[in-house]
N, C-alpha and C positions, 0 to 999 in steps of 0.2 A: 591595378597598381601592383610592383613587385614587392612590397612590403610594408607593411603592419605596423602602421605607427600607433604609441601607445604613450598616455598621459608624461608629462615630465621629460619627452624625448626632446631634440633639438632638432631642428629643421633648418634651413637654407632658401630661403623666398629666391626662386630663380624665372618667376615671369612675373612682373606686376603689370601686366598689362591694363587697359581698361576692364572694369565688371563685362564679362564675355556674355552674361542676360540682359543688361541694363544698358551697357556701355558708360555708366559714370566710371569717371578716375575712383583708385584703390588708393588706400592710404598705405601700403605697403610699399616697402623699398626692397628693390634687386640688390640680393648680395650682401642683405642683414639676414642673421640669425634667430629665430624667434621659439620660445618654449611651449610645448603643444598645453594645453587646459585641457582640452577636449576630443575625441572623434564622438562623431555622429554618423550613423553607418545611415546614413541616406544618400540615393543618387542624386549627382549633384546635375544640373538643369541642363548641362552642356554635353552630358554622357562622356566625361574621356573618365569620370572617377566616380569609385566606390563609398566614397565618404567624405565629409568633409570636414575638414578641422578649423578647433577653435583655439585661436595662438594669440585672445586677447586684444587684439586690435578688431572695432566695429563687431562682427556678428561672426561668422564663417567661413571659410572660402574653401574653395574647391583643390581637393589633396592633390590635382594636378601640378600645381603651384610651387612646392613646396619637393625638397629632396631632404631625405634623413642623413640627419649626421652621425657618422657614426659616436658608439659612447666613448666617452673621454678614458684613458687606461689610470689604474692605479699610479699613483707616485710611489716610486720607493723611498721609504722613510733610509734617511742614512742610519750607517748603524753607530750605537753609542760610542764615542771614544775614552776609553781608559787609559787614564795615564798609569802610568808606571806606578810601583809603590816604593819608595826610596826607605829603607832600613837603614840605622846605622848599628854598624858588627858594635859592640860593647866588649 
């Protein structure tokens, strides 16, 4: 895989196809967003990946699955607005 997913990252489920070992249906949906728990650097059953992440739904699955999003950027906080200071001449 070209990159190193790492606990708390976000992901993009872009195959749910059937379990590719089992062939049962995944409880996953194409085109939801899911926050990784876990990697587990073991090869996963089908050889296209190095590890498999755990994103909370059922057990596992295979990092082929799955494309990282990138992180979210800071917001810029607006800046304070001061008002004027209104004096009156004496």
């Amino acid at each position: 895989m070209s990159y190193d997913p790492n606990d708390g990252d976000l992901v993009l489920c872009v195959n749910a196809a059937p379990n590719h070992v089992t062939g049962d249906p995944v409880p996953l949906v194409q085109g939801e967003t899911y926050t990784i728990y876990g990697v587990l650097p073991f090869m996963c059953p089908c050889g296209r990946s190095d590890a498999l992440i755990d994103v909370g739904v059922d057990f596992a699955w295979c990092q082929s699955r799955f494309r990282l999003l990138p992180k979210p950027r800071k917001q810029k906080e607006p800046n304070a607005v001061k008002a004027p200071n209104d004096f009156e001449t004496v």
